[in-house]
C-alpha positions as CSV (number, residue, x, y, z in Angstrom):
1,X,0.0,0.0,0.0
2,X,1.3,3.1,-1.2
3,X,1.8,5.9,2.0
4,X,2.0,8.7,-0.3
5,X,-0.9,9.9,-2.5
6,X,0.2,12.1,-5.3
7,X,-2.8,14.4,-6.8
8,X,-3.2,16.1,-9.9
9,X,-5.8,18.2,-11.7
10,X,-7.1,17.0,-14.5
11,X,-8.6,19.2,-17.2
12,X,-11.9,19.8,-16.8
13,X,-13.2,18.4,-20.4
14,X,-17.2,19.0,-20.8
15,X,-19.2,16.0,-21.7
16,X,-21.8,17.8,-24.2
17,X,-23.5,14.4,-24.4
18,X,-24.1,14.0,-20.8
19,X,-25.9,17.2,-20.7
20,X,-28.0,16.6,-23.8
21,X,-29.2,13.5,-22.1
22,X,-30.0,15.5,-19.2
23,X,-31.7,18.0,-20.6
24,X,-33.8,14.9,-23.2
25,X,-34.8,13.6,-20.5
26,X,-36.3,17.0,-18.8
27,X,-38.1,17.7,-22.1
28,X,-41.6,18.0,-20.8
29,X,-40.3,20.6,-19.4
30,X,-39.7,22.8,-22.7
31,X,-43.5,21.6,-23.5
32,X,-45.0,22.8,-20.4
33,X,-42.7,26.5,-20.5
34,X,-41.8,27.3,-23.9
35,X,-45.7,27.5,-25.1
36,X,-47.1,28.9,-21.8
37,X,-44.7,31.7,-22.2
38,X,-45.6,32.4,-26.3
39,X,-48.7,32.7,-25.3
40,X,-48.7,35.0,-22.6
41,X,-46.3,37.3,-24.3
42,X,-48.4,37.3,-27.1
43,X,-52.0,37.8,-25.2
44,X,-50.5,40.5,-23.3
45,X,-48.6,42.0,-26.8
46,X,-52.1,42.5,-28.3
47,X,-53.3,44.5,-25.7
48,X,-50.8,47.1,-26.2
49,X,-52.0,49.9,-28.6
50,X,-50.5,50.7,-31.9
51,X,-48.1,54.1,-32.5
52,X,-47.3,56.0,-34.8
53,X,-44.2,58.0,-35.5
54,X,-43.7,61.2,-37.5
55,X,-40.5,63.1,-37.7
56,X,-39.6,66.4,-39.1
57,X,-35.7,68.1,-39.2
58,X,-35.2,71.9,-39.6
59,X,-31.7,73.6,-40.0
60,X,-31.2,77.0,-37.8
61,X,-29.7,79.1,-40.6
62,X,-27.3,81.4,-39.1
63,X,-28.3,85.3,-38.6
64,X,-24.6,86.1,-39.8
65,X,-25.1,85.3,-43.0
66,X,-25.7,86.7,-46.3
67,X,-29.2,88.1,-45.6
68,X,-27.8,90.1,-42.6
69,X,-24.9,91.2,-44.8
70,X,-27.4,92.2,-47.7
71,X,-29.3,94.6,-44.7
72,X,-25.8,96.0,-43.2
73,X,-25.5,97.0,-47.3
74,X,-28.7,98.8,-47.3
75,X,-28.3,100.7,-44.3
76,X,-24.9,101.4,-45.0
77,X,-26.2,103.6,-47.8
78,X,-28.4,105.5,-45.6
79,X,-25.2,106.4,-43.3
80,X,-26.0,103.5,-40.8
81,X,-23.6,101.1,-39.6
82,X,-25.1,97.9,-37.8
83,X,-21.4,96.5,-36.4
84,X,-20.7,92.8,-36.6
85,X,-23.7,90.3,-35.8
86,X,-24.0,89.2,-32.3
87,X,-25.2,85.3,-33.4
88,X,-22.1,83.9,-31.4
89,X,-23.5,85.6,-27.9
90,X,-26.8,84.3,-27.6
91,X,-28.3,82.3,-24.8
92,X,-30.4,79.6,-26.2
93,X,-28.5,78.2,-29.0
94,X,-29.5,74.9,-31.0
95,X,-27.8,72.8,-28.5
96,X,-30.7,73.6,-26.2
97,X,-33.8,73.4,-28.6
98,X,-34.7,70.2,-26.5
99,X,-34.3,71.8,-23.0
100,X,-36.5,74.7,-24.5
101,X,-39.2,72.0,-25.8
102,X,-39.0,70.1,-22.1
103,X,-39.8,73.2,-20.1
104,X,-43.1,73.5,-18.5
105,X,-43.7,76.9,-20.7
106,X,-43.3,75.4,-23.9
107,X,-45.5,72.3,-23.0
108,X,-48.5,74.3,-22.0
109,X,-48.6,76.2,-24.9
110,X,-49.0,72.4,-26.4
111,X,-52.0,72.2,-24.9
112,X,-54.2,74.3,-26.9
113,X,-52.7,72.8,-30.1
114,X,-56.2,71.4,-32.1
115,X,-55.9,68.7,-33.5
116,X,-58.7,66.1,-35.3
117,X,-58.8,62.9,-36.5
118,X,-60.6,62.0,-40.0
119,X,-63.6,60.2,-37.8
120,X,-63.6,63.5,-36.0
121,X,-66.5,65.8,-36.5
122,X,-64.6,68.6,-35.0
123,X,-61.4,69.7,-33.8
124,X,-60.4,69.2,-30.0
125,X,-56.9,70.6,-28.3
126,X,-54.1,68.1,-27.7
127,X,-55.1,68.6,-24.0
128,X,-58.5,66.9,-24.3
129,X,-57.2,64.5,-26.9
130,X,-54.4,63.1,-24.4
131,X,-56.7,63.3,-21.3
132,X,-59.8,61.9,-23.1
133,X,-59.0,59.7,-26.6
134,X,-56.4,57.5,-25.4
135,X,-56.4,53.6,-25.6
136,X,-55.1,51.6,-23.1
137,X,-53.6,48.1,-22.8
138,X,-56.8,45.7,-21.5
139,X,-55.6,45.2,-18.1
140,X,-55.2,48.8,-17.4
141,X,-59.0,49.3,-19.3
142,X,-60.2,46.1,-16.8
143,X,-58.6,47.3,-14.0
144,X,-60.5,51.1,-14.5
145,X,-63.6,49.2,-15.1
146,X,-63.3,47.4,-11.9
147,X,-62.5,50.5,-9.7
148,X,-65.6,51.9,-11.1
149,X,-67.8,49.0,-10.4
150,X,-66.4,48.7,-6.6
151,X,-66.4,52.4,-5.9
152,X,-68.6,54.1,-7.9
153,X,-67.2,56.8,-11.1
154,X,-65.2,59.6,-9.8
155,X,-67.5,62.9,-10.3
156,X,-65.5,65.0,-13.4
157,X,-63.8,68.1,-11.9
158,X,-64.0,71.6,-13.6
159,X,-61.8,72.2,-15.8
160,X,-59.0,74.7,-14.4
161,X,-56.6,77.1,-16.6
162,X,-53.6,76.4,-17.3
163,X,-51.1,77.8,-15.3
164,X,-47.3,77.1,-15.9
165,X,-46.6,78.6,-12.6
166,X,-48.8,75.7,-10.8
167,X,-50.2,73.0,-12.8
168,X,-52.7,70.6,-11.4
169,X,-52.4,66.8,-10.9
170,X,-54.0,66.0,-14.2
171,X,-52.0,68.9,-16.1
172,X,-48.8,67.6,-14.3
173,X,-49.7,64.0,-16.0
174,X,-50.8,65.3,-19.2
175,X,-47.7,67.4,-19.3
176,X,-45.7,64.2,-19.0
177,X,-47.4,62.4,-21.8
178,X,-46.6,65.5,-24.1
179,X,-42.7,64.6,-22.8
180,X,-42.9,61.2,-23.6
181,X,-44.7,61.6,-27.0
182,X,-42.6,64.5,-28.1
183,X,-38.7,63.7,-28.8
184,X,-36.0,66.8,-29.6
185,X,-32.5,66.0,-31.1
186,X,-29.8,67.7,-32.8
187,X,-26.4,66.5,-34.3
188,X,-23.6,68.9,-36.0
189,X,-22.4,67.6,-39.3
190,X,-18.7,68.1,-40.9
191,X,-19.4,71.7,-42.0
192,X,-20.6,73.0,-37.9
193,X,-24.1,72.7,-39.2
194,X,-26.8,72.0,-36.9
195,X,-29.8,69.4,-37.9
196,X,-32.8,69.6,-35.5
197,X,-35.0,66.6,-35.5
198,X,-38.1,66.8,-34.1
199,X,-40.1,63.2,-33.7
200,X,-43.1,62.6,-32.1
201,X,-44.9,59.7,-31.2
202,X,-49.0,58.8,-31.4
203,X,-51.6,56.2,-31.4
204,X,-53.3,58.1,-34.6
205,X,-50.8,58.6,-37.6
206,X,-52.8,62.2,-38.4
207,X,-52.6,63.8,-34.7
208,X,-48.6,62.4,-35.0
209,X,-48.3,64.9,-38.1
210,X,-50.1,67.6,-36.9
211,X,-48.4,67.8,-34.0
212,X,-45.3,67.5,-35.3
213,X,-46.3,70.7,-37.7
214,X,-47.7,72.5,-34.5
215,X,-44.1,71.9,-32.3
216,X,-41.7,72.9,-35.4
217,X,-44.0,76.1,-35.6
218,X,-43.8,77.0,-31.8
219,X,-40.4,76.1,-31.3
220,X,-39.6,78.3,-34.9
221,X,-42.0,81.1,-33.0
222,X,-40.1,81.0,-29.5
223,X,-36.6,81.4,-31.1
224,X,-37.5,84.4,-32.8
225,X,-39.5,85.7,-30.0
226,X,-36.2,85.4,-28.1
227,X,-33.9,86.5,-30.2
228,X,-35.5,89.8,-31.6
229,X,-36.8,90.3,-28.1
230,X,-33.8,92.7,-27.0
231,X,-34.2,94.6,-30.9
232,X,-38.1,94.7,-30.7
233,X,-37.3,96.6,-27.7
234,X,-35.3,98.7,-28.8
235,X,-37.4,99.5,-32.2
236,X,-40.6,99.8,-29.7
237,X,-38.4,102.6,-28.0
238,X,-36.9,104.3,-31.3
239,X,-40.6,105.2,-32.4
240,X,-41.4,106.4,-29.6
241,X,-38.6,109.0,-29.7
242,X,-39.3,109.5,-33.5
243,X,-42.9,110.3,-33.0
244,X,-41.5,112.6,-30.0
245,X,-39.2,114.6,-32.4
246,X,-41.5,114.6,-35.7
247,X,-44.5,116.2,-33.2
248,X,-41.8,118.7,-31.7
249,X,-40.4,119.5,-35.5
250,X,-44.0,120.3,-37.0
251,X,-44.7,122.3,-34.0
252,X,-41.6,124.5,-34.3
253,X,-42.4,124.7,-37.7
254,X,-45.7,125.8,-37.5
255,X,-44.7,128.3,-35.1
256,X,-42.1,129.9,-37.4
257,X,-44.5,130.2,-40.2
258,X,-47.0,131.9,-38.5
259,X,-44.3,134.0,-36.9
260,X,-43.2,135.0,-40.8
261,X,-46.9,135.6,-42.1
262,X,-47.6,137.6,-39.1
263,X,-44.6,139.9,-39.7
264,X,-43.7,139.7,-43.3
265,X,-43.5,143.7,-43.7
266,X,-41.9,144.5,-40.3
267,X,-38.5,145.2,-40.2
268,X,-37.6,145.9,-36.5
269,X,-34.5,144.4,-35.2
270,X,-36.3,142.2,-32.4
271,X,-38.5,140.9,-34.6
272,X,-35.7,139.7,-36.7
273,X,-34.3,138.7,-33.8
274,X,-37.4,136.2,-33.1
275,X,-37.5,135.0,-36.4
276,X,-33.6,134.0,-36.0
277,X,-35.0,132.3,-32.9
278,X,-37.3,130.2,-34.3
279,X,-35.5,129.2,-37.2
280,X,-32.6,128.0,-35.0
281,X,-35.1,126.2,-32.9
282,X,-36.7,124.5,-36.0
283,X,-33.2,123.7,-37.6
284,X,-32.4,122.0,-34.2
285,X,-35.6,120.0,-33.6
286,X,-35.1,118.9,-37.4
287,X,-31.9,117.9,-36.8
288,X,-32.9,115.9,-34.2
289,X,-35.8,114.4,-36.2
290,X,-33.7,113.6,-38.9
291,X,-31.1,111.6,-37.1
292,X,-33.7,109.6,-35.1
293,X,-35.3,108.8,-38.9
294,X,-32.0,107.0,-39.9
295,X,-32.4,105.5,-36.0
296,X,-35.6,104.2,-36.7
297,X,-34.3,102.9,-39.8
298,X,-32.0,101.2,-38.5
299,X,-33.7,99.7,-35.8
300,X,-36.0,98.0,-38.0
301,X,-33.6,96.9,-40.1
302,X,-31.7,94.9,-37.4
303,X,-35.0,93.7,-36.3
304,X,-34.9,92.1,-39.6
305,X,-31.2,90.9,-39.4
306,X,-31.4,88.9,-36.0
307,X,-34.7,87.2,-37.1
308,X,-33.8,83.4,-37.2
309,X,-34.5,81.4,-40.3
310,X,-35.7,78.0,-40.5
311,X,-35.0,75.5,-43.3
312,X,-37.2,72.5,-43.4
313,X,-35.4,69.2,-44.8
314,X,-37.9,66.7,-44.1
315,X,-41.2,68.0,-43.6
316,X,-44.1,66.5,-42.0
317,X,-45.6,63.6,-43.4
318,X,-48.6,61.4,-41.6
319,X,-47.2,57.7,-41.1
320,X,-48.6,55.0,-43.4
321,X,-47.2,52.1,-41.2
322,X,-47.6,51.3,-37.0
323,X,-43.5,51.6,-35.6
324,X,-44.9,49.7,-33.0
325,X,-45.4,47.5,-30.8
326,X,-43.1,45.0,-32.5
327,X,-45.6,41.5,-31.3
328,X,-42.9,39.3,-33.1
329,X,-39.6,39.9,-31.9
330,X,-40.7,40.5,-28.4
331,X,-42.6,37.0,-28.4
332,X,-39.3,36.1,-30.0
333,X,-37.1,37.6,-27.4
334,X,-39.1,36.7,-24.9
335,X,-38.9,33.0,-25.9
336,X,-35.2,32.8,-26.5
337,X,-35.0,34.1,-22.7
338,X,-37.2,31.4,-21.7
339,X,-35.3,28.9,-23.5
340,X,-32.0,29.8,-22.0
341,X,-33.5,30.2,-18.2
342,X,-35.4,27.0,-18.6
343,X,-31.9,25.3,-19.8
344,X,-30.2,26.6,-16.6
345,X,-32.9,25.4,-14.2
346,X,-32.8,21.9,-15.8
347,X,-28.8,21.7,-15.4
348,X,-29.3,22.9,-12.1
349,X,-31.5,20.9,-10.9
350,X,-29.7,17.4,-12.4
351,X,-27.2,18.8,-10.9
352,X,-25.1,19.4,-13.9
353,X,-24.2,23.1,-13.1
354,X,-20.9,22.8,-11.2
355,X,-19.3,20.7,-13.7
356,X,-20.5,23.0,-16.8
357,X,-18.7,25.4,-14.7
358,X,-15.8,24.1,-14.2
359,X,-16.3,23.8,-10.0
360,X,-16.2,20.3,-9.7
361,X,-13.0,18.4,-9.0
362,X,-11.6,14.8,-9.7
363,X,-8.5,13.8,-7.4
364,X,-6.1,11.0,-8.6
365,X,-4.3,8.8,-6.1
């Protein structure tokens, strides 16, 4: 008898045909799992609604371009200089076009969107449409119809405006269904250009489209809001002083003419005095009216030059085909997952895990 045992590892070799048999002979298993779990991915698959996607992409054109330049020409010739554009130093660039479309603002204004179907025999806001024309998946449809049964229908609450500052618990939900149906992206190609996509998301391929139109229209109407704000302003203010001056002008005027036609054939030395006066006083306020005219001019004409333009590439277009849900490949995924957890349970349970593994051991005296 040998005293000393010498061991050594073998190489763990796995015997494929030792787990086939063990898995052959678990079989019924695969009966019992792999069609139970079709079938409930598919029943529950069907109760999901169809949607509908719709996309549109704009391109900011730049306010620095030749447009602007054509306007700086024009005033140029009117002794106006508008300077370099300001483009580079604005707030809200196209890199946050979808934080603009995520605030609460720009969501609300959503709201009042109309939008109708081809079965509708009237338009409705996107509001109503979201809170009212829905479809949900069965179980959420039986579980409502239940509540209602047990507890009676909730009595419908008057309908409150809507206020950004403090929405209510059903604006606050509606709100985040326009955030989930309503998708901004943007992506800079070789030449620094910036593509904004717009996509958005419905169970009726026409409200998809119209919405879509109504977004790319607000979000085109916000941008220029913002960025002529500042030169709206300052136009608003330049007319102001304009009509100031032209009303001070005419008045000065009129006072020197009937200074003259009241003393045409008087030649006394305060009279002509007067009459140097007024004219001084008229050659001033026009003065002053004139430069506030080539102001004016050029206020307007910057109003012009920092107004954003928009090019549509892709333009909306109302979906012929569902995007989703896709019943196939999650019955498919869903089955390949069974498959493969069904597998391990059966090797586990034969207790053919460790040595698939590699955990199992063999010493050799």
């Amino acid at each position: 008898m040998e005293t000393v045992q010498h061991k050594k590892k073998k190489e763990q070799v796995i015997d494929f045909s030792r787990l086939w048999a063990a898995l052959v002979r678990r079989k019924t298993t695969y009966f019992k799992v792999i069609p139970t779990v079709i079938l409930t991915v598919w029943v529950i698959t069907l109760g999901l609604p169809d949607y509908y996607k719709c996309k549109i992409q704009l391109v900011p054109e730049s306010s620095s371009g030749g447009g602007s330049g054509t306007l700086a020409l024009l005033a140029s010739s009117f002794g106006v200089n508008l300077g370099g554009g300001s483009a580079g130093s604005d707030a809200i660039t196209a890199f946050l076009y979808p934080d603009v479309m995520s605030s609460v603002e720009f969501k609300a204004e959503l709201f009042k969107v109309k939008v109708q179907r081809p079965t509708d025999k009237a338009p409705m806001t996107y509001y109503d449409y979201l809170k009212n024309e829905q479809n949900n998946a069965w179980w959420i449809t039986a579980r409502g119809w239940l509540m209602d049964t047990l507890f009676g229908k909730a009595e419908k609450k008057k309908t409150v405006p809507v206020n950004p500052y403090e929405l209510t618990p059903e604006q606050t939900a509606i709100s985040g269904a326009v955030s989930s149906k309503i998708k901004c992206d943007f992506n800079t190609s070789k030449n620094q250009q910036t593509l904004i996509a717009v996509e958005v998301t419905d169970q009726d391929p026409h409200v998809a489209a119209q919405v879509a139109d109504s977004v790319m229209q607000h979000l085109q109407n916000y941008i220029t809001d913002y960025k002529t704000k500042k030169a709206r302003y300052d136009l608003a203010f330049t007319e102001k002083l304009y009509k100031d001056a032209k009303k001070s002008y005419e008045r000065a005027r009129q006072m020197y003419a009937d200074f003259m036609d009241s003393n045409q054939d008087i030649m006394l030395e305060n009279v002509r005095q007067k009459q140097t006066d007024l004219e001084n006083e008229m050659q001033l306020l026009y003065n002053n009216y004139n430069a506030i005219s080539t102001q004016l001019l050029a206020a307007k004409v910057r109003v012009q030059e920092v107004t954003p333009a928009f090019t549509t590439l892709q333009a909306s277009t109302v979906p012929l085909w569902p995007e989703g849900p896709n019943r196939s490949r999650l019955v498919v995924l869903f089955t390949i997952a069974a498959l493969f957890f069904t597998t391990i349970w059966i090797l586990f349970d034969e207790d053919e895990i460790r040595p698939l593994l590699g955990l199992s051991e063999k010493e050799e005296e």
